[in-house]
C-alpha positions in Angstrom: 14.0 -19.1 -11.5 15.4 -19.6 -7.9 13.0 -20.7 -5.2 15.2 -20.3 -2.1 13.9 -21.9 1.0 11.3 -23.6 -1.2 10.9 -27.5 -0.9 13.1 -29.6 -3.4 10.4 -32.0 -3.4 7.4 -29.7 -5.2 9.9 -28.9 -8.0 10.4 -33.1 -8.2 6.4 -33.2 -8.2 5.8 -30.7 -10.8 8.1 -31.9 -13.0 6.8 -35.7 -12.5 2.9 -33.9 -12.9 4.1 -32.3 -16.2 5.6 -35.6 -17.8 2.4 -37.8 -16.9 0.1 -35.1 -18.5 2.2 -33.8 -21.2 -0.3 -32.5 -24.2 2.0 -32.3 -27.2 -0.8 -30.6 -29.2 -1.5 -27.9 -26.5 2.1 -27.2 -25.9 3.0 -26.8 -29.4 0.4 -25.1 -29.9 1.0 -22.6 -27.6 4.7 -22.4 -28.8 3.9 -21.7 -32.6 1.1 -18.9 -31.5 4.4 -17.2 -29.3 6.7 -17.6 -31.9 4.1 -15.5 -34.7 3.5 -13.4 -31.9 6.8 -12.0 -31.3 8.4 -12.9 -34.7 10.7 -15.8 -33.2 11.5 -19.1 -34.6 9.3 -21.8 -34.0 11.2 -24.4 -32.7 13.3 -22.0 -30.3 10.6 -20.9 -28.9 9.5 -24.5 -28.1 12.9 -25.4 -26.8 12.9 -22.5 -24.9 9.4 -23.5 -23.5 10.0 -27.1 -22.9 13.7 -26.0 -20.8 12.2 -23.2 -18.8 9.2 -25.5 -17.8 11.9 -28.1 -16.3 14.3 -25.9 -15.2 12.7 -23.1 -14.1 9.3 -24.1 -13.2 7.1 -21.9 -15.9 3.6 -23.0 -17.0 3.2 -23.4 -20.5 0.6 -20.9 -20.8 2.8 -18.7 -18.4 5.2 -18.5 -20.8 2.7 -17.1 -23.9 0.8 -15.2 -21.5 3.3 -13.3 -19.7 5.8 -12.8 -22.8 8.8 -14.7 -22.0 9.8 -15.3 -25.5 11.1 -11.6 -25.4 12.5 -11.6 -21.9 15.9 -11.8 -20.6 17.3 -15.0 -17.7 17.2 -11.8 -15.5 13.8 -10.5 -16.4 11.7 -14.0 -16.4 13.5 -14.3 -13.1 10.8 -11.6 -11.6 7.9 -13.2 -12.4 5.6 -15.2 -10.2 4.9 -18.1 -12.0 1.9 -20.9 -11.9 3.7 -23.8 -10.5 5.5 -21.1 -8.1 2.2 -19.6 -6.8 0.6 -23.0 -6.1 3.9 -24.1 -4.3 3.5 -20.9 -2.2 0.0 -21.8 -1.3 0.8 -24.9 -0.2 4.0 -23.7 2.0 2.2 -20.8 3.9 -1.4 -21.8 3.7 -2.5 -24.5 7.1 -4.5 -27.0 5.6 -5.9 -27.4 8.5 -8.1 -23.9 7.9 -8.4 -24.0 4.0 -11.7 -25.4 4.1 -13.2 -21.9 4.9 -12.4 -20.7 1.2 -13.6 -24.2 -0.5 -17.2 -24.1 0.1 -18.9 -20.7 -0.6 -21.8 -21.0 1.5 -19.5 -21.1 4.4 -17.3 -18.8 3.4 -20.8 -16.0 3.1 -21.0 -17.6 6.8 -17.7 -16.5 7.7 -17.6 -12.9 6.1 -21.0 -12.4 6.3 -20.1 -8.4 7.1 -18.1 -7.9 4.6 -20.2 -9.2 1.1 -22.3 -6.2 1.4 -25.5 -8.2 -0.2 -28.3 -10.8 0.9 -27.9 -14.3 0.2 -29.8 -17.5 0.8 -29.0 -21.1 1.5 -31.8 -23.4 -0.6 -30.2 -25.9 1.3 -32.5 -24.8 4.8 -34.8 -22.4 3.0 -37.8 -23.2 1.3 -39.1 -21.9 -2.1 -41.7 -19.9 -0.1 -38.2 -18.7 1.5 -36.8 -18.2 -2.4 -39.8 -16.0 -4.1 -39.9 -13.4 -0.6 -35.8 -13.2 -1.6 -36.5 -12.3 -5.2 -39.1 -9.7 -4.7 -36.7 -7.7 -2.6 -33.5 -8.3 -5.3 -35.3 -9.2 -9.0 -31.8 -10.3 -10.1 -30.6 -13.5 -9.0 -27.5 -15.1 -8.8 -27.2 -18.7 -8.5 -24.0 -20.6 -7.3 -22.8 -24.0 -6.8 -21.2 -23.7 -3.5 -17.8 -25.6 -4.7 -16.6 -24.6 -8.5 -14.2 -22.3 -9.5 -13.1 -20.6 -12.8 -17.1 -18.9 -13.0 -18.7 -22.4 -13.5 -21.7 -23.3 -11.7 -22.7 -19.8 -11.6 -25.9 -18.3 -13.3 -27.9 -15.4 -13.4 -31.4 -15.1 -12.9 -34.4 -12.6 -13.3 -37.4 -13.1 -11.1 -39.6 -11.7 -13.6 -39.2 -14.4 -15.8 -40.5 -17.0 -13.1 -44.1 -18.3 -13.0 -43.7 -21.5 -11.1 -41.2 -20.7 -7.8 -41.5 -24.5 -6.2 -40.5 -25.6 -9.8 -37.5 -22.8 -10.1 -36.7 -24.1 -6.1 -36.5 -27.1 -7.1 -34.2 -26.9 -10.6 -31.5 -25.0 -9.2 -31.6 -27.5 -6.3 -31.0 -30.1 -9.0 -28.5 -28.0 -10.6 -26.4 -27.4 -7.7 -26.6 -24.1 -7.2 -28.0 -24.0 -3.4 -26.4 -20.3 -2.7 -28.4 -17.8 -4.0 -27.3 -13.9 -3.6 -28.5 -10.6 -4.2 -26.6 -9.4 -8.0 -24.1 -7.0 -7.0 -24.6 -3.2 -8.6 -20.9 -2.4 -9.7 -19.5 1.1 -9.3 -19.7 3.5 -12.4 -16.6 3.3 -13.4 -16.5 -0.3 -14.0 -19.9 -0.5 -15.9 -18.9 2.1 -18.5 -16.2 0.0 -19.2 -17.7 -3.2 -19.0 -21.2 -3.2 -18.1 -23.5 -6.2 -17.3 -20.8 -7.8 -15.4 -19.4 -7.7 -11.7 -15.9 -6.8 -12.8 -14.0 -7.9 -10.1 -10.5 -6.8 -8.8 -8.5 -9.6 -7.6 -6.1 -8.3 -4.2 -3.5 -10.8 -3.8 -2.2 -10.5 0.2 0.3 -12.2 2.4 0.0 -12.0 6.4 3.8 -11.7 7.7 5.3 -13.2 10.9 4.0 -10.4 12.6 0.5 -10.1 11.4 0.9 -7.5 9.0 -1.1 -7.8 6.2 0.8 -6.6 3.0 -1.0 -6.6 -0.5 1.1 -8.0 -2.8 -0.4 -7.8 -6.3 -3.4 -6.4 -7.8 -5.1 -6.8 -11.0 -8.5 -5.5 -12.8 -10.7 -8.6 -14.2 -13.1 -7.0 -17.5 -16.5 -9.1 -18.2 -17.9 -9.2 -21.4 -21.7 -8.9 -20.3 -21.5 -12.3 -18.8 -22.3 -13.5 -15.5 -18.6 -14.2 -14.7 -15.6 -11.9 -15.9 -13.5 -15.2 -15.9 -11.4 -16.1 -19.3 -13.6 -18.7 -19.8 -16.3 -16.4 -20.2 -13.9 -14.0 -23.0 -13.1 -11.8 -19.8 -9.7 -10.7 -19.7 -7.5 -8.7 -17.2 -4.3 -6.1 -16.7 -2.2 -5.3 -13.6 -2.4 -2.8 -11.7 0.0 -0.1 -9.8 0.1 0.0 -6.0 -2.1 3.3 -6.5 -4.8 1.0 -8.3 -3.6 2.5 -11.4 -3.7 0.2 -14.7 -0.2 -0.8 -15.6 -0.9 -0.4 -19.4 -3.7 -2.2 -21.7 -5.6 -5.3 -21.1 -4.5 -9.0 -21.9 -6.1 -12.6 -21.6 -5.4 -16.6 -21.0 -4.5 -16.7 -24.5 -2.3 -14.5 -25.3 -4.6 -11.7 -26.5 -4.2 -7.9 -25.8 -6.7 -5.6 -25.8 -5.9 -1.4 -25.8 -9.5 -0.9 -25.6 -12.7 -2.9 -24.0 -14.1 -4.6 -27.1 -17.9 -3.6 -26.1 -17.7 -0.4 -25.2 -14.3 1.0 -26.6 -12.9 2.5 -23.5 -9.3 2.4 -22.6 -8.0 -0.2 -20.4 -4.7 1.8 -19.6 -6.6 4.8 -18.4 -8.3 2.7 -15.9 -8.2 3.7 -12.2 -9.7 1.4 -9.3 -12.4 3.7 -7.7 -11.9 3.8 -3.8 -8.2 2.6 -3.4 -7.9 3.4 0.2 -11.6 1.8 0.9 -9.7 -1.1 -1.0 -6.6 -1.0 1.3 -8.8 -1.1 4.3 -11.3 -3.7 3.6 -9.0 -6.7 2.6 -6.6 -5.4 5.6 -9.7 -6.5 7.7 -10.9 -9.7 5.8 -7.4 -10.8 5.5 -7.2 -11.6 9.2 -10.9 -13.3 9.2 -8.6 -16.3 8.7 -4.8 -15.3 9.3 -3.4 -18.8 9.0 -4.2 -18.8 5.7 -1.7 -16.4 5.2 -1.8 -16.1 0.9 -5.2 -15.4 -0.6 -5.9 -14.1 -4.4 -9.5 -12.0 -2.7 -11.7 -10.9 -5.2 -13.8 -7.4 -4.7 -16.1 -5.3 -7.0 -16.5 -1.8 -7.0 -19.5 -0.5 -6.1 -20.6 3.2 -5.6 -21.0 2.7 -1.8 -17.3 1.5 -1.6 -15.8 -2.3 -2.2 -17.4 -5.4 -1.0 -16.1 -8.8 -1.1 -16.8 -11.5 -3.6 -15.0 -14.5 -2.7 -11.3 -15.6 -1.3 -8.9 -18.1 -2.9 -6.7 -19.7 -1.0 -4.4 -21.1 -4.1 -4.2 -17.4 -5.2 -3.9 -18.1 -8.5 -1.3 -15.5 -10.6 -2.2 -11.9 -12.6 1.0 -11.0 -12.9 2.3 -8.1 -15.9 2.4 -8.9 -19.4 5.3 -6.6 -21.0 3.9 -6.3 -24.7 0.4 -5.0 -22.9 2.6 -2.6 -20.2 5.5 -1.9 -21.5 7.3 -2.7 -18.0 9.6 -5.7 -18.0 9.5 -7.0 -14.5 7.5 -9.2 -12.6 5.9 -9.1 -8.8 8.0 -11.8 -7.0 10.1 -9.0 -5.4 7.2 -8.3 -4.1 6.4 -11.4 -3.0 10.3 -12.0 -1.2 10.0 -9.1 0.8 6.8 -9.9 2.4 7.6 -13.9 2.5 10.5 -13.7 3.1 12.0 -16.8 1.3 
């Protein structure tokens, strides 16, 4: 996969970061569940796997996840990769300004406007401060302020506390100082997948000449948890520029799903409510920050239009999974024409 313009020396650095923590077990692992899969040969597919993570820069798990076993050299060479995304972030994003996206009780600070719920900051307020905060939202949401992945993040119901200096004080010990309002996701979303925040991660770059151009979106599914994060058994599919799913639903691990396993509904006759509401807030929040020009932003849904959740400035990738869509190409076209690299 050609990275023109791209520096020599993160391509030297991944492949040193691979050999010092190569897993055999997870990698052959991951190579045997490909090959029964897609009805290959076992120790192709590892070859296969091993080459295209040293000469083409593919993630292990990019390579079960997004289907490469069945793709051609000139398919794969459309996909955004793992190790290609994170070189990306650190090429276009300033270091100096990646802070705001690290710590999530300043980044509530910074795009206060756009969150579209209360929060609170145990840090200054008081547990007197805490119980006046749960009366007017009864559902809580507890965060640490730096974790990723949906860790350090809980829910909460106010009825189900009797003692609020002791409650003040054990999420203080547990880390999870930001406390918001839950967010009420639009109807859409929670007849698919109810009892979560589903959010839609909008992937955008901010060109030379402050444009900001969106260049990949994807539809995150909860399973009732307090995070729609894999590690949670959420899973995700892409979705057309319209907001339009590109086919059915697929996870970390390989996994496809036509239908939402709770409720049964059809992942490929999704639709994002609101596009244009969409298009417009991350247009905005996008240049909250414009020198960090790529962010994966995640937004939910609601029935009074989207409101934001978080940014990440290592964007992460959602990219299209063939044997879920049935389309055999990737987003880094995408990705060129806006970046031009």
């Amino acid at each position: 996969m050609s990275s023109r313009g791209l520096a020599v020396t993160d391509r030297l650095r991944f492949l040193w970061q691979r050999a010092r923590g190569f897993d055999v077990a997870s990698v052959t692992e991951r190579a045997r569940k490909t090959a029964r899969i897609h009805g290959k040969s076992y120790p192709l597919v590892l070859t296969d796997m091993l080459w295209s993570a040293a000469r083409h820069r593919v993630g292990f798990n990019d390579y079960l996840e997004f289907d490469f076993a069945i793709l051609s050299r000139a398919e794969r060479a459309t996909w955004v990769t793992s190790p290609l995304a994170l070189e990306l972030s650190k090429k276009y994003d300033d270091p100096a300004f990646v802070h705001h996206f690290h710590h999530k009780t300043e980044f509530n600070r910074l795009f206060d406007r756009f969150l579209g719920r209360e929060w609170l900051d145990l840090e200054t307020a008081d547990a007197g401060e805490l119980r006046a905060f749960a009366e007017r939202h009864p559902v809580l949401i507890g965060k640490e302020p730096v974790s990723k992945s949906g860790f350090g993040v809980s829910r909460y119901y106010a009825a189900e506390v009797t003692d609020w200096e002791a409650f003040h004080a054990e999420l203080v010990r547990k880390g999870q100082v930001l406390v918001e309002e839950a967010i009420v996701q639009h109807p859409v979303l929670e007849a698919i997948a109810p009892g979560t925040a589903n959010t839609t991660r909008v992937t955008t770059f901010v060109t030379d000449d402050g444009t900001v151009e969106i260049i990949n979106m994807a539809q995150k599914f909860g399973r009732g948890q307090v995070s729609d994060q894999g590690s949670f058994g959420g899973f995700y599919t892409a979705l057309h520029e319209d907001g339009r799913a590109m086919g059915m639903g697929y996870d970390i691990h390989g996994e496809v799903y036509e239908t939402h396993p709770d409720t049964g509904a059809r992942i490929a006759d999704f639709q994002l409510p609101d596009i244009d509401a969409v298009r417009a807030l991350i247009t905005e929040v996008a240049l909250v920050v414009p020198q960090v020009r790529y962010v994966g932003w995640d937004i939910v849904a609601t029935a009074s239009g989207p409101v934001l959740v978080e940014g990440n400035w290592g964007a992460g990738v959602f990219e299209n999974k063939p044997s879920a869509t049935g389309i055999r190409h990737g987003h880094l076209p995408r990705y060129r024409a806006a970046m031009g690299f």
